[in-house]
N, C-alpha and C positions, 0 to 999 in steps of 0.2 A: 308487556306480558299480560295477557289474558287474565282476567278474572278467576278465581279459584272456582265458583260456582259453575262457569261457561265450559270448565275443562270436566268434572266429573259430571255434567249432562249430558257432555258427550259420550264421556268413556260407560254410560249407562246404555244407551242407546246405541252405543257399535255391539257392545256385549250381547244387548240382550237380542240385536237382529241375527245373530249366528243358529239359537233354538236347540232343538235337540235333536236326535239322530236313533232308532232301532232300529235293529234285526232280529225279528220275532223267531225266529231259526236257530236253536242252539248249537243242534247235532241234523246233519242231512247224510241218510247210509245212499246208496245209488250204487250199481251193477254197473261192469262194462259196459258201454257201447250206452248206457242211459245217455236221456236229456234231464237236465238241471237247473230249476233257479233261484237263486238265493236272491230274497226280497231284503229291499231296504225302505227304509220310511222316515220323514222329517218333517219338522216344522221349523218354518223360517218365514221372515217378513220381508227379506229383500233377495237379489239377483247372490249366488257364490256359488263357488266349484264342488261339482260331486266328484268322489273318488272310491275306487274298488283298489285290496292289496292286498296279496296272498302272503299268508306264510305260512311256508313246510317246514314240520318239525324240526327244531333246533337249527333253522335260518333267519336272516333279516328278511322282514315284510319285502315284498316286491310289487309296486305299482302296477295295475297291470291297466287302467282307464280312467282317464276324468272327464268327465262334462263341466261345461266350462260357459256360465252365466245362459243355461239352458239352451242353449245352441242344439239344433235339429242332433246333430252324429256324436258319438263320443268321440274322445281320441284316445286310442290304446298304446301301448309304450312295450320298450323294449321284443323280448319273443313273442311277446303277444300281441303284436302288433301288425302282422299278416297270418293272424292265426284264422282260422274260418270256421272254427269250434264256438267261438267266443262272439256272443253281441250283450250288448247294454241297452235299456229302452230308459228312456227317464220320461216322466210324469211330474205333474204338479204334487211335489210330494211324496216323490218316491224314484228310486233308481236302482231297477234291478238287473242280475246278472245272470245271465245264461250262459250256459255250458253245455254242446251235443256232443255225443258221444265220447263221454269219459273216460277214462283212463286211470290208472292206478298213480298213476304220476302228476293227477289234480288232486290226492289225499289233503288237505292242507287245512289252514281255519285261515278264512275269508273276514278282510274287513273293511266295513264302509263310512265314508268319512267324508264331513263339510267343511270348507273354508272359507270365511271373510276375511280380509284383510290380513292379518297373521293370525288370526285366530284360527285356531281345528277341534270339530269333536269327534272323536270317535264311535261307530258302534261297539256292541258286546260282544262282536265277534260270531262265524257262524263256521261250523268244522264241517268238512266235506271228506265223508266217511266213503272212498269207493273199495268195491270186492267186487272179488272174479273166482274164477273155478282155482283156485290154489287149493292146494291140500289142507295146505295149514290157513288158518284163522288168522284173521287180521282183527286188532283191539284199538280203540284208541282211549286216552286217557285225561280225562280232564281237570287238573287242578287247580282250585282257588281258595284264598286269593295269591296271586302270584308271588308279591311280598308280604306283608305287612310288618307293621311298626308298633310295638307295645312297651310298656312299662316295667318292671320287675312288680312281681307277684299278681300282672293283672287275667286273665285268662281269655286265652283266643282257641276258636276254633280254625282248624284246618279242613277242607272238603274235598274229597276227591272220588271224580265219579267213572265206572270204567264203565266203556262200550266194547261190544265182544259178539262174534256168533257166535259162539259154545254156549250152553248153560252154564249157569252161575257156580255148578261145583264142577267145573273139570278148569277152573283157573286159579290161583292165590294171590293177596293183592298183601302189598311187603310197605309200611314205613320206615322210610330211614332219616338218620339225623345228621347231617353235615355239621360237627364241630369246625370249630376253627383249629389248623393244622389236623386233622382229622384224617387218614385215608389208609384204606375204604370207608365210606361212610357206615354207622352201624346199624341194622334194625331194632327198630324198638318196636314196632306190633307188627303181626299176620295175621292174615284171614285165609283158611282154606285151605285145601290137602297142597302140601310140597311134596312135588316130584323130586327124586332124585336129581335129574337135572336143577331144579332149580335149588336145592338145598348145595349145589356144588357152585352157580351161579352168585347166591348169595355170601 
């Protein structure tokens, strides 16, 4: 058996060559038929896999490319993977993602991710807002933090931010509280004029 000290030198130095990972891109809106790209950026000290992966609302992430110990091409995975919409460029440092001619059906929040060994970081995620001539508006809605975990009596904030092309007073934005056994869940605050439809909704 190894040395106690020769094993957590190691496990310091695999850890800390994995680095970090952003995506300076929160919210990206784009029009049909746009071009798109969602920038990624890292720091690392050694050779590991870059990754892009979509998820549409209320689905599991779906890999859509990794680059794989900086290798010239990506490799794209499943539907996307004789797509001709979609290229990846990776850089020292960066791997981003393009999308031409967009679609309503690329709405999603993109995410990009490194790996060594078993290790993975994720980015913070970047939402791909697309609109078209529809009558109606498209919103999307962003809340964090997605769990969190507290104390009895400690005090946590909740944040949730909406994107929308209406102005701010032709939408109402509705809290609700899932108890346990609970249903329908119930509002506990509003913002904003309710329409009859939505006062029938809620």
């Amino acid at each position: 058996m190894p040395p106690l000290c020769a094993v957590l030198v190691l496990f310091i130095k695999v850890y800390g060559l994995l680095g970090n990972i952003f995506q300076p891109d929160t919210l990206v809106t784009a029009k049909i038929g746009d071009t798109v790209t969602l920038p990624c950026f890292y720091t690392a000290q050694d050779r590991l896999d870059i990754n892009w992966f979509k998820q549409p609302l209320g689905q599991k992430p779906q890999l859509i490319a990794v680059q794989i110990n900086y290798q010239i091409h990506a490799v794209f995975f499943h539907e996307f993977k004789n797509s001709t919409r979609l290229s990846a460029k990776a850089a020292k440092g960066s791997f981003n993602l393009t999308m031409s001619g967009v679609e309503t059906s690329d709405s999603a929040t993109y995410y990009c991710s490194i790996t060594l060994f078993k290790e993975i970081s994720f980015g913070n995620g970047t939402t791909l807002m697309v609109t078209g001539s529809e009558s109606h508006s498209r919103t999307v809605v962003l809340q964090q933090p997605e769990s969190e975990s507290v104390q009895p009596g400690d005090s946590v904030t909740l944040q949730c931010t909406v994107h929308t092309e209406t102005c701010a007073g032709e939408h109402s934005v509705y809290w609700f509280r899932q108890g346990s056994g609970e249903s329908p869940p119930g509002i506990i605050y509003t913002h904003g004029n309710r329409s009859d439809e939505s006062q029938r909704s809620s």
